[in-house]
C-alpha positions as CSV (number, residue, x, y, z in Angstrom):
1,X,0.0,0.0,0.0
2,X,1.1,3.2,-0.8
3,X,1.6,6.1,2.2
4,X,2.7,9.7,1.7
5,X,6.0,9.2,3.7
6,X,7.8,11.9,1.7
7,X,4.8,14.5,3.5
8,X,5.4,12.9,6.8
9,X,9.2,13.0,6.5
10,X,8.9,16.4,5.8
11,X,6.7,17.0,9.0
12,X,8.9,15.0,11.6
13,X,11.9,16.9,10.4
14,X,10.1,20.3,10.5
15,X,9.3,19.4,14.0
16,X,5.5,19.2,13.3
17,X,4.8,15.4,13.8
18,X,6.1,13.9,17.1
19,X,7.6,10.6,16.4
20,X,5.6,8.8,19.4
21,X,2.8,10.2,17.5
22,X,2.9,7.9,14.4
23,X,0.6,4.9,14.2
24,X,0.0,2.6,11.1
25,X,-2.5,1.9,9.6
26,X,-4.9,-1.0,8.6
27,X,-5.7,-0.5,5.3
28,X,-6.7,-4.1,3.9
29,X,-7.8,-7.1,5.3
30,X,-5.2,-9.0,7.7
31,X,-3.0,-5.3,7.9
32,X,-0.9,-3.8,6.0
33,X,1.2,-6.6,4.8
34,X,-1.4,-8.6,4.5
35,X,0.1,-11.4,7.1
36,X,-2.0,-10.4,10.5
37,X,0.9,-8.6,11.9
38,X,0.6,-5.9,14.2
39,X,3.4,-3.6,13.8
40,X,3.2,-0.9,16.4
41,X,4.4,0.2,19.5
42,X,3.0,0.9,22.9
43,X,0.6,-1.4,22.9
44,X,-0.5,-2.8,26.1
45,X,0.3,-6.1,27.5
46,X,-2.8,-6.6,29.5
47,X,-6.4,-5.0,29.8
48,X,-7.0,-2.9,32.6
49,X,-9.8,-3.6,35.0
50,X,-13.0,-3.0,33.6
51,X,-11.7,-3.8,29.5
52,X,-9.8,-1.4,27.3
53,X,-11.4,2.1,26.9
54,X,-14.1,2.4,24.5
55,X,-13.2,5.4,22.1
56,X,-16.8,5.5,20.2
57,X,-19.8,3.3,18.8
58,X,-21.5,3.5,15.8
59,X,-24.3,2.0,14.6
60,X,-24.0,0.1,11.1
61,X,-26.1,-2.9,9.5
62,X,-25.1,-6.4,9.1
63,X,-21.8,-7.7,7.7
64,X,-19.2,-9.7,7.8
65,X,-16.6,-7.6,6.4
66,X,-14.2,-5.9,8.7
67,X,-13.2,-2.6,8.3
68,X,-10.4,-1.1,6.6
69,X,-8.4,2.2,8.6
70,X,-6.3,4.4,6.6
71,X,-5.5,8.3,6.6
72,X,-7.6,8.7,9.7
73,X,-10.4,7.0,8.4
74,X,-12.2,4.1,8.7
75,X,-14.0,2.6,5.6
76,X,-16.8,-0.7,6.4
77,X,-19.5,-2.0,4.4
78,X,-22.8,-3.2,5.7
79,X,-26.3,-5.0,4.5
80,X,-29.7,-2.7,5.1
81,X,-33.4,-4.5,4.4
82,X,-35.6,-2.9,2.4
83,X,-38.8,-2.4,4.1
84,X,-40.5,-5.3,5.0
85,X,-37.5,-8.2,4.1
86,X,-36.2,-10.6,6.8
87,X,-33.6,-13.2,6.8
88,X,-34.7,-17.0,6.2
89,X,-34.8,-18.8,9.2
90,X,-32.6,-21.0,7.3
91,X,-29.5,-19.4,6.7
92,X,-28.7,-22.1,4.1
93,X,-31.4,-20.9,2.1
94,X,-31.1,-19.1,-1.1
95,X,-33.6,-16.7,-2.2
96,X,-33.5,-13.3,-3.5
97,X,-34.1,-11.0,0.0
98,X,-34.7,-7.1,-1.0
99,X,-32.1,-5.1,0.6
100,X,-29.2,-2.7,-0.2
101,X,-25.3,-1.9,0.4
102,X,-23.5,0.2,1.9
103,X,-19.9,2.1,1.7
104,X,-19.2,3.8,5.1
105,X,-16.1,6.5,5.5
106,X,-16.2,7.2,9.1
107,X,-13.3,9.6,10.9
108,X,-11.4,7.5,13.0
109,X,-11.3,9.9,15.6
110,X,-14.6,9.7,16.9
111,X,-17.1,7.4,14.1
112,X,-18.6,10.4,12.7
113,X,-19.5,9.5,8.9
114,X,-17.6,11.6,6.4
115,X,-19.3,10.0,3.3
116,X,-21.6,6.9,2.4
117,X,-22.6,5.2,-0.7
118,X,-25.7,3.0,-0.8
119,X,-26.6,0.6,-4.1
120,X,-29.4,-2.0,-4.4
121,X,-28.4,-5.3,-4.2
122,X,-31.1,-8.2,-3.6
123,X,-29.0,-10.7,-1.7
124,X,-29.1,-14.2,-3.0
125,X,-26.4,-16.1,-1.1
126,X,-26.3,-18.5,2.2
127,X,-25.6,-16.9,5.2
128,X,-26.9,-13.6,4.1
129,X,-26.2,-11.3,6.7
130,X,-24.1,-8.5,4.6
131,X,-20.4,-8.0,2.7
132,X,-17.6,-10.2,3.2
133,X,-14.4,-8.7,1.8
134,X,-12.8,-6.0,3.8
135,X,-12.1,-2.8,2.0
136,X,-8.6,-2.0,0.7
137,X,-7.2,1.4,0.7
138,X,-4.2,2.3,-1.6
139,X,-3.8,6.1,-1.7
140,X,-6.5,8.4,-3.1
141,X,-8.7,5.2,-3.7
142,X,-10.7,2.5,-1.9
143,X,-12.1,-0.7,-3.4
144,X,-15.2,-2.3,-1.9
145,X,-16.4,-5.6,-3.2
146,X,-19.7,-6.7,-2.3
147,X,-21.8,-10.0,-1.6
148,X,-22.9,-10.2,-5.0
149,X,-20.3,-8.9,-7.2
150,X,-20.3,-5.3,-7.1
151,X,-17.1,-4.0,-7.5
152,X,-16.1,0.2,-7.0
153,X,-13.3,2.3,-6.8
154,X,-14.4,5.4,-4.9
155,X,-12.2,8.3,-3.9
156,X,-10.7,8.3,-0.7
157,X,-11.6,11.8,0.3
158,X,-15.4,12.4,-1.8
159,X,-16.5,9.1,-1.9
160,X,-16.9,9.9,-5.8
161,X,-17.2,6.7,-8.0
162,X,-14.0,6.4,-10.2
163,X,-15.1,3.0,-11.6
164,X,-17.2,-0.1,-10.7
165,X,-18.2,-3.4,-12.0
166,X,-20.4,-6.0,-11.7
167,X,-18.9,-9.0,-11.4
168,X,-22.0,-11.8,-12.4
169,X,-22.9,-9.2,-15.6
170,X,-19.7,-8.4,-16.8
171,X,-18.2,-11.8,-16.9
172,X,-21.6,-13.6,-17.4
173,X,-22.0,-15.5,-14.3
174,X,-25.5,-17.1,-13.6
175,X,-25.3,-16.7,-9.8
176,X,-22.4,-15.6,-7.2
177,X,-20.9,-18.1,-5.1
178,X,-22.9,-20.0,-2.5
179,X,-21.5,-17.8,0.7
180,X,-20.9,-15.2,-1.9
181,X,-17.7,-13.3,-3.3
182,X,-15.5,-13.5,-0.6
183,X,-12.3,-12.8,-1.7
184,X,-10.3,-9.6,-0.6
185,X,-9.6,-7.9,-3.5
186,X,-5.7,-6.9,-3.8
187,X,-3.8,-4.6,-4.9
188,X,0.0,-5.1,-6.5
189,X,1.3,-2.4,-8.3
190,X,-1.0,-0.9,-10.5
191,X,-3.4,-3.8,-10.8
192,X,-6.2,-4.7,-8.5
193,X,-6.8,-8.6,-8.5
194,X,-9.7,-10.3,-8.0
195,X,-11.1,-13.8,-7.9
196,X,-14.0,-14.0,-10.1
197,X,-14.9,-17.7,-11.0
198,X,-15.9,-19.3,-14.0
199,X,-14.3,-20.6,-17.6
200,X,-10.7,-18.7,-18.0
201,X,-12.0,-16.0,-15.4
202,X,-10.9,-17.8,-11.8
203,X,-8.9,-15.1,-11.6
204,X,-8.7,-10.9,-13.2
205,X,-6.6,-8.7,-12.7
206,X,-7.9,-5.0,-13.7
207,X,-5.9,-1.5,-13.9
208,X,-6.6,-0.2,-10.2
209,X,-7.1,3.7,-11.8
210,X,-9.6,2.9,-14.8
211,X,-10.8,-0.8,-14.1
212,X,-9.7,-1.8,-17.7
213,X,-9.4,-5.2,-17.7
214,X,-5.4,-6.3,-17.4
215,X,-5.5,-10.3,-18.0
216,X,-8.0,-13.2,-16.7
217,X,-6.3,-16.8,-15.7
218,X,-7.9,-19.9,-14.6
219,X,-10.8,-22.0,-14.9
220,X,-13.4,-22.2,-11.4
221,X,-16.5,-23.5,-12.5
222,X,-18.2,-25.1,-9.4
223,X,-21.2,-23.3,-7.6
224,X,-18.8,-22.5,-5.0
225,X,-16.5,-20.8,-7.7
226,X,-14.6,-18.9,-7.7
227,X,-13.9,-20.2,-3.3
228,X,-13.3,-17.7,-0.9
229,X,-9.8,-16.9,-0.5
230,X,-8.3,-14.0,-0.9
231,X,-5.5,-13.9,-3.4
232,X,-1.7,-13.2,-1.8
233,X,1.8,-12.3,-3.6
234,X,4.8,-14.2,-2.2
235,X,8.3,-13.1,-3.3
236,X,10.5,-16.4,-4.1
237,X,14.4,-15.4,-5.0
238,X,14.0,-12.7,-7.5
239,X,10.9,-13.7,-8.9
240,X,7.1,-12.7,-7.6
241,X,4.5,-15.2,-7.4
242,X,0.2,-14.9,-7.3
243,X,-0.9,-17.3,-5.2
244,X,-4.7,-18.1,-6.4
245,X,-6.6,-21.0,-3.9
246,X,-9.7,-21.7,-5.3
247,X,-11.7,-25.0,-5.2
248,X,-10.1,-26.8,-8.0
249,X,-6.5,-26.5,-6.6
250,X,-3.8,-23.9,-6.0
251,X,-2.9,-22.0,-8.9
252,X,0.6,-20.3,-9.3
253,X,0.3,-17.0,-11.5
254,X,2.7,-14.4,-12.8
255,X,1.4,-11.2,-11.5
256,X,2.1,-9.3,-14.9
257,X,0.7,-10.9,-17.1
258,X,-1.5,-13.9,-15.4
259,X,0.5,-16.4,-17.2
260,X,0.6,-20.1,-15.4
261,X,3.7,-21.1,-13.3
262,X,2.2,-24.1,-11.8
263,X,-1.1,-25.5,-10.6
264,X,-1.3,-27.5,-7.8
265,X,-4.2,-29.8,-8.6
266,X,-6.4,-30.0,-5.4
267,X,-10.3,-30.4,-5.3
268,X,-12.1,-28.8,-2.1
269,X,-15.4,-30.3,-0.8
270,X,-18.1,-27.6,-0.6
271,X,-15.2,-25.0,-2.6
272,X,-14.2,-24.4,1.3
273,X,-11.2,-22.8,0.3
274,X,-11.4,-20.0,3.1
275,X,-8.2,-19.8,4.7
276,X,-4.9,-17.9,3.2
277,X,-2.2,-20.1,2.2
278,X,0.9,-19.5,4.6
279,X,4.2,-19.3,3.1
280,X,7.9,-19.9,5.1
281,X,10.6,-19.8,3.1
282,X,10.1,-22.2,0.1
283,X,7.1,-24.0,1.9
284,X,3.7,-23.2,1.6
285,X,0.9,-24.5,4.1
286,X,-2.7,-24.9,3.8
287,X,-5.3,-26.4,5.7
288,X,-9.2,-26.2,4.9
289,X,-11.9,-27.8,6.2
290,X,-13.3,-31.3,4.8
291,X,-10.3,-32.1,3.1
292,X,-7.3,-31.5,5.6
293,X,-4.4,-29.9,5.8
294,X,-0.7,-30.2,3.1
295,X,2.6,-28.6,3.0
296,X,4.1,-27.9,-0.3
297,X,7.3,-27.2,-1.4
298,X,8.5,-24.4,-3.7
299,X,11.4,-25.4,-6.4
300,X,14.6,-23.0,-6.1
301,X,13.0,-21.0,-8.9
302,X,10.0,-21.2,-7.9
303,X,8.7,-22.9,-11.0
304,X,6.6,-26.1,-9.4
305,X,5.8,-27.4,-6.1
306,X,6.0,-30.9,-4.4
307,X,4.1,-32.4,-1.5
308,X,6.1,-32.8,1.7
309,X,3.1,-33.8,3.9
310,X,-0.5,-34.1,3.6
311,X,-2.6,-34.9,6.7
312,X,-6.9,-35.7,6.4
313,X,-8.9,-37.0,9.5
314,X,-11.7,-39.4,8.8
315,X,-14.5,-36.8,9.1
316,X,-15.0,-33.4,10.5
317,X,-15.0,-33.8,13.9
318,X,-12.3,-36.7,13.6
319,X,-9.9,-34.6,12.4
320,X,-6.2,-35.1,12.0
321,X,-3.5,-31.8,11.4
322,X,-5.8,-29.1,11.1
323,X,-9.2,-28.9,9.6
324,X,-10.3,-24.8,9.2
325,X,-13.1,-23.2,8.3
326,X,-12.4,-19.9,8.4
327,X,-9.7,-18.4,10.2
328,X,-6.0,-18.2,8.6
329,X,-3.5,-20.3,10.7
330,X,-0.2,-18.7,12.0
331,X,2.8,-20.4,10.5
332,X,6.6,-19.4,11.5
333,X,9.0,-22.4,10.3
334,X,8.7,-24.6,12.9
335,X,5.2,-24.7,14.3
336,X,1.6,-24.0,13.0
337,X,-1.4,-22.7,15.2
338,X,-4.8,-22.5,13.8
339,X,-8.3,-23.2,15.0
340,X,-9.7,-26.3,13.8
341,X,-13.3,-27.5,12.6
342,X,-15.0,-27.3,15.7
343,X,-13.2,-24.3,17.7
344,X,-9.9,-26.1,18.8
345,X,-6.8,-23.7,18.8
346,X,-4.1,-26.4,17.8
347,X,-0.5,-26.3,17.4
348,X,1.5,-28.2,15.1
349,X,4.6,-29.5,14.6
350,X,5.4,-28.2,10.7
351,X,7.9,-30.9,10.1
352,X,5.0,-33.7,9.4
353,X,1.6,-32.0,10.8
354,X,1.6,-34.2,14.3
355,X,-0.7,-32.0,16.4
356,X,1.5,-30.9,20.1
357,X,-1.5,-29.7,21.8
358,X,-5.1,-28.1,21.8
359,X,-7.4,-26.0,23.8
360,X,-11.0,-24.9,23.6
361,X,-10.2,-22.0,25.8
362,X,-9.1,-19.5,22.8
363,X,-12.9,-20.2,20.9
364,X,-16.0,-20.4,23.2
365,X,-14.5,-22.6,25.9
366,X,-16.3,-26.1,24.2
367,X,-16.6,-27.6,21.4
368,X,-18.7,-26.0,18.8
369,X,-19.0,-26.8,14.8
370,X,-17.4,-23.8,13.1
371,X,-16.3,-22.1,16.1
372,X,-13.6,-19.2,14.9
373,X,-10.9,-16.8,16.3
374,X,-8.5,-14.9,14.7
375,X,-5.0,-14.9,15.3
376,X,-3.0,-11.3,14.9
377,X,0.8,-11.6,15.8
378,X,1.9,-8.5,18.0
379,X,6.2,-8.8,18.9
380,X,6.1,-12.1,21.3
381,X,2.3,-13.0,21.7
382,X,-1.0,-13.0,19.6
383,X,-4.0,-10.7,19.9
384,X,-7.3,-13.8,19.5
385,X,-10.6,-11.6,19.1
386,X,-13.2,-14.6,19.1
387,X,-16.6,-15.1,17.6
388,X,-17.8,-14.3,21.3
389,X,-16.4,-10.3,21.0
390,X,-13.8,-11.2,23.5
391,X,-10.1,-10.0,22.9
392,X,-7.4,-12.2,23.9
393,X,-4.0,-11.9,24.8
394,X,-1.9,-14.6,24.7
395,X,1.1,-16.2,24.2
396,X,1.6,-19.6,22.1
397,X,4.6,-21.8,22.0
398,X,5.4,-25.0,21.6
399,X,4.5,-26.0,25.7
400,X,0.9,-24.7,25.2
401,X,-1.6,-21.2,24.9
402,X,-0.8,-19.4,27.7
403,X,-3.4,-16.6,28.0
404,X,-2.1,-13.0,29.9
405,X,-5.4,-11.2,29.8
406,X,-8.8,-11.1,28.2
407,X,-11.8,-8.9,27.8
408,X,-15.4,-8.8,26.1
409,X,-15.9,-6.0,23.6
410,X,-18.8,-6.8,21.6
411,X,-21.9,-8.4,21.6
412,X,-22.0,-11.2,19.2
413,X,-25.5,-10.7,17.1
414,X,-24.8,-13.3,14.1
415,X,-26.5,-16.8,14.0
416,X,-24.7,-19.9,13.2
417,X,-25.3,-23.9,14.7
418,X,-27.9,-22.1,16.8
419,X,-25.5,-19.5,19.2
420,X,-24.9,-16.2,18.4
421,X,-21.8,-15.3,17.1
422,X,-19.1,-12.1,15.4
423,X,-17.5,-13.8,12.6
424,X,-15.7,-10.5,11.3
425,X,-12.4,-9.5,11.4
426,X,-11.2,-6.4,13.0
427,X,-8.6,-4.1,12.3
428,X,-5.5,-2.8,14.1
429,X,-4.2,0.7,13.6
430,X,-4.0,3.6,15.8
431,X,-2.8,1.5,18.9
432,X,-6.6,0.9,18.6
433,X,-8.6,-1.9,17.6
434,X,-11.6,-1.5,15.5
435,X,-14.6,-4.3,16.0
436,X,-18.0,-4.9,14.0
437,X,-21.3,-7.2,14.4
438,X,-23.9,-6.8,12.7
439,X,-25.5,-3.7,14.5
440,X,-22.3,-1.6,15.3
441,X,-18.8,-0.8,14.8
442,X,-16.6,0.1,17.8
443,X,-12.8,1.4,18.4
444,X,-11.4,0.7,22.0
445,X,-7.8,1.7,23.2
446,X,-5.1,-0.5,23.1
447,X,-2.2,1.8,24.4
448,X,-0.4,1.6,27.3
């Protein structure tokens, strides 16, 4: 992501800009790296008594997309019903529910909304509660990308539309994915990448400034197509490599031109490809729900991949490795921690996928199909918010999860396996974090 750092040179020299003042920002899903790694410093240890101070609340509709903060703002999308609409009371269900979207710019200071930008958008998908994909910010722009397939570029500042798409209409799809388009859409360079689905068009990349269509790779043609991963650059020696996980396998791209450098032939039950491939060196992990977890290994060039390990338990509770639904796993060389199909935080050994040890306590505190946290990396321990709005601190090693403090900040108002839950993922920026269900957003101090 781009920053102005020349301007903010200029105003630490000048004496303007306090150097304890600087935070970073969050400007894409999993931070600015896109690796859930939280960067800054004077961040608190443990909560005080009585939770971490609440800076504002804002109300907002129902989503699952976390927010994006950037340049003092804070960008979120949400799901509003029209008038009469409800939710099935099978979330399973597909129909075509009357509702809208929306594009919130909120000041990070204090929630107040600087710019919105509502579009209709009947909602056709399982599990309809809103947007997916977090925002992502790079410079002037911000790119939302919706349940359904809208895609915009807006101006950071106005809100102004540069350019949009519609992802079903423009590349003829007949319906979006099952759980709807999930993927983050990144930006490398001066392309924005998306995964789109269908014959040739798994994956597009499109000029981030105009939306002219750049290259398309890839052939996802499932119901679930194109999955719900979000697509990732890894740099291997002096060449760059798109990593695309979609339900037919993992799909090695040249980021240039979308020309093929290896595909890893893998097919995913349900499309469950949710969570982003980790990558150590020249090995590449990834774990997903039904069909279990496999560690691949990256040639010298980086032109194929090998299997070192693959590890699948005999059904979805049974599970061997790691099984995940959702949340990305935290891989460092030597050992893996994820959360597994029904809410166990495991660690693994990366050599060969034996599992060291597992606890509940990160999740709900019990077993429950589905169950999710989300693990953010801060110096020597982890920041867990968990589908219950509590925020963990912890540390995880290869002895065990050793939790230093913990503290409820949201109410969780989603439905899924009959308890409520908060299934997005927050952001980190501002020595704040920044928290939404689906009736409100909310930032609460982290600093010491």
């Amino acid at each position: 992501m781009r920053t102005n750092s020349l301007a903010l040179f200029l105003a630490m020299t000048a004496g303007l800009v306090p150097v304890a003042a600087l935070a970073d920002d969050w400007p894409q899903w999993s931070g600015p790296k896109r690796d859930a790694v939280w960067r800054e410093s004077g961040i608190v240890d443990r909560f005080p008594e009585g939770g971490p101070p609440i800076r504002w609340r804002v109300k907002i509709g129902g989503g699952y997309a976390g927010p994006a903060v950037a340049q003092g703002r804070v960008f979120v999308t949400d799901r509003q019903l029209k008038q009469g609409a409800s939710d099935p009371s099978n979330p399973f269900e597909r129909g075509a529910i009357p509702a809208t979207e929306r594009v919130l710019c909120l000041d990070e200071k204090d929630g107040r909304e600087i710019w919105k930008h509502e579009y209709d958008c009947p909602y056709t998908v399982s599990y309809p509660a809103g947007p997916r994909c977090t925002p992502t910010v790079d410079g002037d722009r911000v790119y939302t990308l919706g349940s359904e397939g809208h895609l915009f570029c807006f101006r950071v500042a106005t809100g102004e539309i540069v350019w949009s798409k519609q992802l079903l209409k423009d590349f003829e799809r007949k319906r979006s994915p099952v759980w709807g388009f999930a993927a983050h859409p990144l930006v490398h360079g001066d392309k924005l990448i998306c995964l789109v689905g269908g014959e040739g068009t798994a994956v597009v990349a499109f000029d981030k400034g105009t939306g002219k269509e750049l290259w398309r790779a890839g052939d996802s043609l499932t119901d679930h197509a194109p999955g719900y991963c979000p697509p990732m650059i890894i740099e291997h020696g002096e060449r760059e490599i798109l990593l695309a996980f979609y339900p037919e396998g993992l799909h090695a791209l040249d980021p240039e031109t979308g020309k093929s450098i290896w595909f890893y032939e893998w097919e995913i039950q349900n499309g469950l490809t949710v969570p982003m491939p980790r990558v150590v060196g020249n090995r590449i992990f990834l774990t997903t729900f039904y069909n279990g977890s496999r560690m691949l290994q990256l040639s010298a060039d980086g032109g194929s991949v090998s299997e070192i390990w693959k590890r699948k338990g005999r059904s979805e509770r049974n599970t061997d490795a790691l099984h995940s639904i959702m949340p990305t796993p935290w891989f460092d060389g030597g050992l893996i921690f994820g959360i597994d199909s029904y809410g166990e935080l495991r660690c693994l050994d990366a050599a060969n996928g034996d599992r060291l040890w597992m606890t509940y306590d990160a999740t709900g505190g019990k077993s429950d199909r589905w169950a999710n946290a989300f693990l953010v990396k801060h110096d020597d321990r982890f920041f867990i918010p968990n589908e219950k709005g509590d925020l963990i601190v912890a540390r995880l090693d290869r002895d065990g999860y050793h939790e230093l403090s913990r503290a409820h900040l949201i109410e969780p108002t989603g439905s899924a396996q009959q308890r409520k839950i908060v299934w997005s993922h927050p952001a980190f920026a501002n020595r704040s974090i920044y928290l939404r269900n689906d009736e409100e957003i909310v930032s609460a101090s982290l600093a010491k």
